[in-house]
C-alpha atoms as a printed R data frame, in Angstrom:
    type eleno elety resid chain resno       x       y       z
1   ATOM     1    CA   UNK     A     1  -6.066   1.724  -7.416
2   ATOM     2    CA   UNK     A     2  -8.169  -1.195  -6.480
3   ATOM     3    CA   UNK     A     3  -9.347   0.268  -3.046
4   ATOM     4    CA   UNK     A     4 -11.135   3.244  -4.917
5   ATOM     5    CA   UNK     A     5 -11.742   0.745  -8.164
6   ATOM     6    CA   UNK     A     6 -15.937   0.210  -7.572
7   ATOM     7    CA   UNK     A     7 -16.988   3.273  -6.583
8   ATOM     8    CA   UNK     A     8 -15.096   5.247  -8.845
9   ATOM     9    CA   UNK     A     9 -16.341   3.084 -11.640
10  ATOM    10    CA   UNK     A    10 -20.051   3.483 -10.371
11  ATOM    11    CA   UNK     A    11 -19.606   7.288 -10.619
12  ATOM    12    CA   UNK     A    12 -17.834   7.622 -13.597
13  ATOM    13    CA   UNK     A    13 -20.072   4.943 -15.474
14  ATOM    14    CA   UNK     A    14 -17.119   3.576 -17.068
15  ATOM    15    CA   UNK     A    15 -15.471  -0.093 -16.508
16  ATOM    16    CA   UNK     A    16 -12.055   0.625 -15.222
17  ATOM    17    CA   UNK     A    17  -9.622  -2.284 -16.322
18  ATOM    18    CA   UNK     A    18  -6.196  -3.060 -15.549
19  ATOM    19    CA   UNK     A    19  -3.728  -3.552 -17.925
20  ATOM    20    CA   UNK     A    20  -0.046  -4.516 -16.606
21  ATOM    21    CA   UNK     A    21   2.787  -3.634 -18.293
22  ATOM    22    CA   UNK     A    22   5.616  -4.844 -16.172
23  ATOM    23    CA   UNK     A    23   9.277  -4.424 -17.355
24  ATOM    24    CA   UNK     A    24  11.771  -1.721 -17.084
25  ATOM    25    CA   UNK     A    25  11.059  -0.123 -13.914
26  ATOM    26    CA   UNK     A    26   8.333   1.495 -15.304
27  ATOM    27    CA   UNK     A    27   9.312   2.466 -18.565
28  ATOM    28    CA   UNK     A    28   7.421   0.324 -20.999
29  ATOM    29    CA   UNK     A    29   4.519   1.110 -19.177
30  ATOM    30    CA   UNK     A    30   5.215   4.768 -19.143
31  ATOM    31    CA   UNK     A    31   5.632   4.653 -22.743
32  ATOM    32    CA   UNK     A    32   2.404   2.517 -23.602
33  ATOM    33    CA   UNK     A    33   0.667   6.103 -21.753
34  ATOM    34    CA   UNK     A    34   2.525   8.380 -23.729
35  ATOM    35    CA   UNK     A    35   1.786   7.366 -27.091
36  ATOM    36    CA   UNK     A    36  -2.232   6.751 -26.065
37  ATOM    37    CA   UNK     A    37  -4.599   9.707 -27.203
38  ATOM    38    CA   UNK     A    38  -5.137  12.139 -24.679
39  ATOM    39    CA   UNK     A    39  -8.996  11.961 -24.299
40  ATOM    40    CA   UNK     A    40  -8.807  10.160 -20.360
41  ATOM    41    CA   UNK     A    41  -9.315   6.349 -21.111
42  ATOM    42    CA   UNK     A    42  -5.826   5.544 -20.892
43  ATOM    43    CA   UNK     A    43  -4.398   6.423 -17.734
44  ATOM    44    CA   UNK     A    44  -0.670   5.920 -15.934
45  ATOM    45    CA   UNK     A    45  -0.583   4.783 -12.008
46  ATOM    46    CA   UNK     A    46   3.123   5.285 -10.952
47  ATOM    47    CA   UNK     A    47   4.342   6.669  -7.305
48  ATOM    48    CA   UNK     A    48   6.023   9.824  -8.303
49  ATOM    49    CA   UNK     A    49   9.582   8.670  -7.135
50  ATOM    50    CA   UNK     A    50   9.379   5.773  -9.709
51  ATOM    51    CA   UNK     A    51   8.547   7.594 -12.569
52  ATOM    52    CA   UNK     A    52  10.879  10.277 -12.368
53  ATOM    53    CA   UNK     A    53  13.929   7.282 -11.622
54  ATOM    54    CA   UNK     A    54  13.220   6.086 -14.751
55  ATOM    55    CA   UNK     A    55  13.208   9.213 -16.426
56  ATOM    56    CA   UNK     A    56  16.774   9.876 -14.419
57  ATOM    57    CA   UNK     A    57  18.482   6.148 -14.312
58  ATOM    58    CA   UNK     A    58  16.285   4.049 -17.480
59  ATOM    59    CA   UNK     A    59  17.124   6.580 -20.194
60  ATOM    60    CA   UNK     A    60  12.834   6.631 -20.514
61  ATOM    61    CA   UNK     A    61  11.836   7.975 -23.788
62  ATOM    62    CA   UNK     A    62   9.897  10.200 -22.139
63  ATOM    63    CA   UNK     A    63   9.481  13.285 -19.547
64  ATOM    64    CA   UNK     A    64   7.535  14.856 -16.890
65  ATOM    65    CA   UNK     A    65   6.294  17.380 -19.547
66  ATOM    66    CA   UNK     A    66   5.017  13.805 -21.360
67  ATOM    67    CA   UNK     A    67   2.077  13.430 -18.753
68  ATOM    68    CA   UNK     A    68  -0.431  15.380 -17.157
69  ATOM    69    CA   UNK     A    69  -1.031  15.038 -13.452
70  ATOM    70    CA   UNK     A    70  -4.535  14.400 -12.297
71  ATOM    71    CA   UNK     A    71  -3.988  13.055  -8.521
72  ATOM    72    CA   UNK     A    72  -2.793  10.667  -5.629
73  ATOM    73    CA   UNK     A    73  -4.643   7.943  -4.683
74  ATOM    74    CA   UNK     A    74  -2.416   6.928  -1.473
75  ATOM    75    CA   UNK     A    75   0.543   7.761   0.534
76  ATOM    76    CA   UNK     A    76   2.962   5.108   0.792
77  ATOM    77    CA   UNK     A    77   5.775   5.331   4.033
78  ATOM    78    CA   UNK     A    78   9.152   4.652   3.464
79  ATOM    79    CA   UNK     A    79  10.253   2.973   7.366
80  ATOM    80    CA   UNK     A    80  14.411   2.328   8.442
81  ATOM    81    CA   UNK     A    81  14.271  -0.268  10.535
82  ATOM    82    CA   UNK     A    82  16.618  -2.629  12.444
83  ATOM    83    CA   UNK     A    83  16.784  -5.955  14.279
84  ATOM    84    CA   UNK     A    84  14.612  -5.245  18.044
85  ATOM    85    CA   UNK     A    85  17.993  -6.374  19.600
86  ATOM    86    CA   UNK     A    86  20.213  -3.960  17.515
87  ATOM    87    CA   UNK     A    87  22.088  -1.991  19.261
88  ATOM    88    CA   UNK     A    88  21.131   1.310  17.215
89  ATOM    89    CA   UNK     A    89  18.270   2.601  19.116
90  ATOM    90    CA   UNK     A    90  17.606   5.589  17.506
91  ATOM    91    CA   UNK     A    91  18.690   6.636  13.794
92  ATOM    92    CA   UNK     A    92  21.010   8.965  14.992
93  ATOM    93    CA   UNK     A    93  22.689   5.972  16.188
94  ATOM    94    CA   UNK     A    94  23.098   4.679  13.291
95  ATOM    95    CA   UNK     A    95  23.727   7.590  11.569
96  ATOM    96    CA   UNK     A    96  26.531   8.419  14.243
97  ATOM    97    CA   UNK     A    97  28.429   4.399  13.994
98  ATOM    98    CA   UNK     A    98  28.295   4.780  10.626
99  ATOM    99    CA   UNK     A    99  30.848   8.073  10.669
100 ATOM   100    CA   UNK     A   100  33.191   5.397  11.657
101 ATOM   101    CA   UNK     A   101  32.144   1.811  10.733
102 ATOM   102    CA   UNK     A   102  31.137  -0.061   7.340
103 ATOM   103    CA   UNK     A   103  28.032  -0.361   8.060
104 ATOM   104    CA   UNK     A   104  25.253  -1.990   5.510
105 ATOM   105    CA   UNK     A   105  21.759  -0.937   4.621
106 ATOM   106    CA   UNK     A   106  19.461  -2.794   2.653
107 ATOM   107    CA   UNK     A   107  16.579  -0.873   0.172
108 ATOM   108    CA   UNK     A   108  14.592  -2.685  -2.767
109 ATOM   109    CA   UNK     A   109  16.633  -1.212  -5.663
110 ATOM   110    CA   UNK     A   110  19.809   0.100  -6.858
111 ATOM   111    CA   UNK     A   111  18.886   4.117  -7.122
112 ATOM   112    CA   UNK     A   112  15.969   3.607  -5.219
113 ATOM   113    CA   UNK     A   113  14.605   7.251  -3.307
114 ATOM   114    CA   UNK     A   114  15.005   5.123  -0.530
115 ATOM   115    CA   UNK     A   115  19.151   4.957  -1.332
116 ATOM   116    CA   UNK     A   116  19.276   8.662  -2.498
117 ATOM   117    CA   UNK     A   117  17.734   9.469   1.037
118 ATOM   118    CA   UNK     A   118  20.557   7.614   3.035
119 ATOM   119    CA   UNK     A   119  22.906   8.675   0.301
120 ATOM   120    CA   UNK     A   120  22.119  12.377   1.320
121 ATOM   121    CA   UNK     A   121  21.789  12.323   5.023
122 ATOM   122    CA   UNK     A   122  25.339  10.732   4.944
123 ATOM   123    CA   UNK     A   123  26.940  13.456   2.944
124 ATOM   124    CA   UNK     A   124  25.222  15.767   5.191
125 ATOM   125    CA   UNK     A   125  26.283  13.803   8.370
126 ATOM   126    CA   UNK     A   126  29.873  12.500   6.949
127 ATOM   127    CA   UNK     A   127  29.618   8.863   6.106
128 ATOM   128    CA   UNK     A   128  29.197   6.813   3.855
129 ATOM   129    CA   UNK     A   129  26.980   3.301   4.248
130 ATOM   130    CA   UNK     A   130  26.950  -0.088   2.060
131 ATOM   131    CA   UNK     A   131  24.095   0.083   0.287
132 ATOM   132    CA   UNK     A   132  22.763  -3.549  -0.560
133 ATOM   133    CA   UNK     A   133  19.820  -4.201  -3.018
134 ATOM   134    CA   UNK     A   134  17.652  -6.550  -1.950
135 ATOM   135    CA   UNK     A   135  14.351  -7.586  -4.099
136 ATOM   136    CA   UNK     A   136  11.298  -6.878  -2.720
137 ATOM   137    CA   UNK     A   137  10.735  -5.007   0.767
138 ATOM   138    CA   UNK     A   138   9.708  -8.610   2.731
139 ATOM   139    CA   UNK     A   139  13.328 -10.063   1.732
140 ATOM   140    CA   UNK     A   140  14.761  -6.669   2.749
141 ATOM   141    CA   UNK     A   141  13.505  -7.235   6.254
142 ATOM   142    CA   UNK     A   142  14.308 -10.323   6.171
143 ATOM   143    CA   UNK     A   143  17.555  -9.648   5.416
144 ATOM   144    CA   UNK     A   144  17.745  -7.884   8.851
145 ATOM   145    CA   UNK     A   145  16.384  -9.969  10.951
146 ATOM   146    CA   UNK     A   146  19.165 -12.452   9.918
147 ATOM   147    CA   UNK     A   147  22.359 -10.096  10.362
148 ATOM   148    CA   UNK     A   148  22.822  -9.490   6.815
149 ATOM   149    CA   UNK     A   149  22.480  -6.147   6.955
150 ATOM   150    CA   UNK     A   150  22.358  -3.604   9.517
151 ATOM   151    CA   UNK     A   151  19.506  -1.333   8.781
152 ATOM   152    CA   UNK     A   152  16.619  -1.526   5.971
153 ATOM   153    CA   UNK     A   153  14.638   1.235   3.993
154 ATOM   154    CA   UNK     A   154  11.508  -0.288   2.763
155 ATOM   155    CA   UNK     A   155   7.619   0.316   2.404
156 ATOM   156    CA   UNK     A   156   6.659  -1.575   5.309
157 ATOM   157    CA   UNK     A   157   5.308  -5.127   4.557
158 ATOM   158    CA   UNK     A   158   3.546  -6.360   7.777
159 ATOM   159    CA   UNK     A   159   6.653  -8.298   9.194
160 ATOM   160    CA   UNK     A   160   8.073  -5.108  10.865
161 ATOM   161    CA   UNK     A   161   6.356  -5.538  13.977
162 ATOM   162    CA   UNK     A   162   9.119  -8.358  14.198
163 ATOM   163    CA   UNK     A   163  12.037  -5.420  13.956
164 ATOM   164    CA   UNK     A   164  12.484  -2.013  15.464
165 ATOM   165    CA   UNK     A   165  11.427   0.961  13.464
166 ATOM   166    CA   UNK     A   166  14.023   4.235  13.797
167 ATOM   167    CA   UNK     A   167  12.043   6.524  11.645
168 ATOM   168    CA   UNK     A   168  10.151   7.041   8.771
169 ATOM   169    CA   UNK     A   169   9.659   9.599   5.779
170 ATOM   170    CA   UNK     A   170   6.843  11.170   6.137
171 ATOM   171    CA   UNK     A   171   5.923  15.043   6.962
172 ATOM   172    CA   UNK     A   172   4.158  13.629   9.457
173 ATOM   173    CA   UNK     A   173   4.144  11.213  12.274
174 ATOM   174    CA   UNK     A   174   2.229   7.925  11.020
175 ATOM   175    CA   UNK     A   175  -0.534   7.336  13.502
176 ATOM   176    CA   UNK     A   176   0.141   3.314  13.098
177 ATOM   177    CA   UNK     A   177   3.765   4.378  14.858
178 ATOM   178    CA   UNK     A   178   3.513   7.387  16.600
179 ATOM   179    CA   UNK     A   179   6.389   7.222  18.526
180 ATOM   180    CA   UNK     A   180   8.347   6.782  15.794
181 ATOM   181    CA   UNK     A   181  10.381  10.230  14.907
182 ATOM   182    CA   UNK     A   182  10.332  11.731  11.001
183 ATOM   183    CA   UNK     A   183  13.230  12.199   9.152
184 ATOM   184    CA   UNK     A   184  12.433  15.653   9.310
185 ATOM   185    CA   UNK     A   185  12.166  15.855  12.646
186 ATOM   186    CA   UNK     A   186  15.502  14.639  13.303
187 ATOM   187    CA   UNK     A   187  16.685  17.135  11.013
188 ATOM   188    CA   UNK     A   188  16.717  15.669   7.955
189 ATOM   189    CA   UNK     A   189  14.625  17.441   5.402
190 ATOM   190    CA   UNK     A   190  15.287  15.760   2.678
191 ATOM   191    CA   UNK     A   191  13.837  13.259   0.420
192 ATOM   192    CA   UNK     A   192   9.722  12.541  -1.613
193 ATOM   193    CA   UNK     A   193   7.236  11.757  -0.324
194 ATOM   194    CA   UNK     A   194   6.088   8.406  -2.151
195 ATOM   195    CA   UNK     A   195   2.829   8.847  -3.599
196 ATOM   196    CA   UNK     A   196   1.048   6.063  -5.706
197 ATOM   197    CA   UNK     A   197  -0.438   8.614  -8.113
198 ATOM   198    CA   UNK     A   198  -2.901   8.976 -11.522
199 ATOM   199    CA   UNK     A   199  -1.168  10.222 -14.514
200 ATOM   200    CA   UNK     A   200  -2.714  11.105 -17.814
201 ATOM   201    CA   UNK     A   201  -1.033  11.487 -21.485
202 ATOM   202    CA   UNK     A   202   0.150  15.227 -22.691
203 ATOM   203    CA   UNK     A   203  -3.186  17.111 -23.896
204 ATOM   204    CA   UNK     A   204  -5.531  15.704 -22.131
205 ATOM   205    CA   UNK     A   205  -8.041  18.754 -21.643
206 ATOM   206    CA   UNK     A   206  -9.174  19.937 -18.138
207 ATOM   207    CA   UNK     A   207 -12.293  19.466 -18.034
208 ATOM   208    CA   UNK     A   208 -11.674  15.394 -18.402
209 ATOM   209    CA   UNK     A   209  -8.792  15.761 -15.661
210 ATOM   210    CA   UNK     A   210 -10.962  17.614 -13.279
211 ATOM   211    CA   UNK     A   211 -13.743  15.148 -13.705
212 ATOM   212    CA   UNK     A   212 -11.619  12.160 -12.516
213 ATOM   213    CA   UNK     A   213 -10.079  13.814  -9.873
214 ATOM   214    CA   UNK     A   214 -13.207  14.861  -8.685
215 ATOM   215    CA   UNK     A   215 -14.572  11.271  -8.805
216 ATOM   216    CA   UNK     A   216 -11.599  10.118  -6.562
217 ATOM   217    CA   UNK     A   217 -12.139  13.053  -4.526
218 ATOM   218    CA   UNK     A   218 -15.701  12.155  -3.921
219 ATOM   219    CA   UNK     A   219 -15.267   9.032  -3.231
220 ATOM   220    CA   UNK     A   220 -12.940   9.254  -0.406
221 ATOM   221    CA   UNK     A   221 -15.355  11.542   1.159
222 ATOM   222    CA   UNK     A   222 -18.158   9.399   0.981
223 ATOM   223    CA   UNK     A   223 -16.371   6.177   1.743
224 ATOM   224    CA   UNK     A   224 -13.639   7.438   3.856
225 ATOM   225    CA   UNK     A   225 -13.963   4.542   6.568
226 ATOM   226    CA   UNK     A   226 -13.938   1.964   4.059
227 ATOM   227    CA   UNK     A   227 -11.250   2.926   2.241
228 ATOM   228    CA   UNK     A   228  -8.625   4.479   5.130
229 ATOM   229    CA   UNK     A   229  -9.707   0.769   6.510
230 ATOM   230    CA   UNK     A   230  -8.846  -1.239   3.384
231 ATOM   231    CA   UNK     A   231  -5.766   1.061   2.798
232 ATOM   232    CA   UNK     A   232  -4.302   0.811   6.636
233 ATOM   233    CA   UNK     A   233  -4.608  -3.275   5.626
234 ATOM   234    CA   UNK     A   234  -1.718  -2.646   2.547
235 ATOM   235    CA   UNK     A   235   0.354  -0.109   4.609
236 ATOM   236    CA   UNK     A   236  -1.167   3.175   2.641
237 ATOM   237    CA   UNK     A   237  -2.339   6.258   3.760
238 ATOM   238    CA   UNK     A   238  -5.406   6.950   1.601
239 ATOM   239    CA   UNK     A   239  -5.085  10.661   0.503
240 ATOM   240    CA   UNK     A   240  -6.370  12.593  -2.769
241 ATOM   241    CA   UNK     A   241  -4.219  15.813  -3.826
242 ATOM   242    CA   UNK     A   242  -5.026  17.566  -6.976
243 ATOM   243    CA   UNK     A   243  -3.016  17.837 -10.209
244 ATOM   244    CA   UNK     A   244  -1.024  21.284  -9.200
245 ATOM   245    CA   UNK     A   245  -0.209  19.530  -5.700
246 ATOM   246    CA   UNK     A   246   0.852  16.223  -7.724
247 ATOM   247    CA   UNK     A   247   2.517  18.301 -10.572
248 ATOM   248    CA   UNK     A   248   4.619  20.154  -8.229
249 ATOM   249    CA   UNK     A   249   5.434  16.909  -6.370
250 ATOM   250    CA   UNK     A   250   7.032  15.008  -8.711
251 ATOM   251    CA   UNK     A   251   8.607  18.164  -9.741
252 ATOM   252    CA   UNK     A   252  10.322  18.087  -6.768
253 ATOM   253    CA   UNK     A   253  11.105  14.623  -6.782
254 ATOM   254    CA   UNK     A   254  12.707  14.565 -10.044
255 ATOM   255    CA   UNK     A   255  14.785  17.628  -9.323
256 ATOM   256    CA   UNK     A   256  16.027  15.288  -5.754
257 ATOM   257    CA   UNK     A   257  16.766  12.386  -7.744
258 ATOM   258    CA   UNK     A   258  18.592  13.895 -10.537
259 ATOM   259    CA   UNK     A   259  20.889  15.476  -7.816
260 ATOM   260    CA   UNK     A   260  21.560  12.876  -5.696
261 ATOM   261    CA   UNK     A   261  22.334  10.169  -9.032
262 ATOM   262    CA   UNK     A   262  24.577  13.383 -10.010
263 ATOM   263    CA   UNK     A   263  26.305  13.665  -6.825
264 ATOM   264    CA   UNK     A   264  26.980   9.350  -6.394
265 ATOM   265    CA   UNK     A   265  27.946   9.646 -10.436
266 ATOM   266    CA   UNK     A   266  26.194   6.850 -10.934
267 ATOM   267    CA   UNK     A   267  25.798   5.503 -14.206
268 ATOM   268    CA   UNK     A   268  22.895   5.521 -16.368
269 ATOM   269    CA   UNK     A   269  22.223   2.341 -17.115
């Protein structure tokens, strides 16, 4: 939000401020949205996988048809990575000593997309991993580099040049590793996209939508260097899609989760 924060403000004429509602994984703060009047001065900034996991794993008092999309501000890559001296070279490795050892992966969160990903790559490819919350994605690598665990799925941090990266999720090849293979391209077409993303209450009229995602639209144009700069500094991909691409994304995204939490029967906590 912050890396589009002054010029957005400068166009729209508005002060934007921050308010932080921390707590639930997301669900207070997707609440506090909900019940805010739909005229564009309250806005929600999720990534689409965490506020459909709430909906799917919190019990949220609310649902997708609770919000209105109005657009991404930046895409966030999900990387599996290892220890450099592991002897998993490739995910397929992995993904082929796992059909017949115990091994461990670490993510950020119980339920995490991250988890549902491995979780459905390993019913696809027969196994079945030990999946290890760890907080935060810094102790997650960390958590590698010491043995702990044999593989991590994590936004990257800035530490994995310390650790070799297998792949990452992405429909695309990320031009800060392009060697580094897709999940899709290794045949795995499965799994969101994480987008950090605007999100307005129900009823907020069009016209007020298409204004701010025009503003963040503009301003990426005009400040592209500066922001793809800033963004490349915090591990994002700086990238404005509209409210039909977002609405359809997290669409998608809730319809993954709910069937992968479904298949694990895990509970709902």
């Amino acid at each position: 939000m912050r890396l589009f924060k002054d010029h957005v403000e400068k166009l729209l004429g508005q002060p934007m401020v921050m308010i932080y509602k921390p707590g639930a994984a997301g669900v207070i703060a997707g609440a506090y949205v909900k019940e805010s009047k739909p005229d564009g001065y309250t806005l929600f900034i999720s990534s689409n996988t965490s506020l459909v996991s709430s909906m799917v794993t919190r019990k949220a008092d609310f649902t997708l048809d609770d919000f209105t999309p109005i657009c991404t501000l930046t895409l966030s890559p999900i990387i599996f990575a290892v220890k450099k001296d592991s002897p998993y070279k490739t995910f397929k490795d992995f993904t082929e000593a796992a059909t017949t050892k115990k091994l461990k992966y670490g993510t950020t969160a119980a339920l995490s997309a991250t988890q549902l990903i491995v979780e459905a790559i390993g019913r696809q490819e027969g196994f079945q991993a030990i999946h290890v919350p760890i907080a935060g994605g810094a102790k997650a690598m960390a958590t590698v580099l010491g043995g702990h665990v044999d593989m991590a799925g994590v936004s990257p941090t800035g530490i994995e040049s310390q650790l070799r990266i297998l792949a990452v999720v992405l429909q695309n090849r990320w031009e800060a590793y392009p060697d580094v293979p897709t999940l899709k391209e290794l045949g795995y077409p499965i799994g969101p996209e994480v987008y950090f993303s605007l999100y307005a209450p129900k009823g907020t009229p069009k016209e007020i939508v298409d204004r701010i995602h025009g503003a963040y639209t503009r301003v990426l144009a005009e400040h592209r260097e500066e922001i793809t700069k800033r963004a490349k500094g915090i591990n994002q991909i700086a990238r404005v899609l509209g409210p039909e691409e977002l609405g359809k994304m997290s669409r998608d995204s809730y319809d993954f989760v709910k069937t992968m939490v479904s298949k694990i029967q895990a509970p709902v906590n």
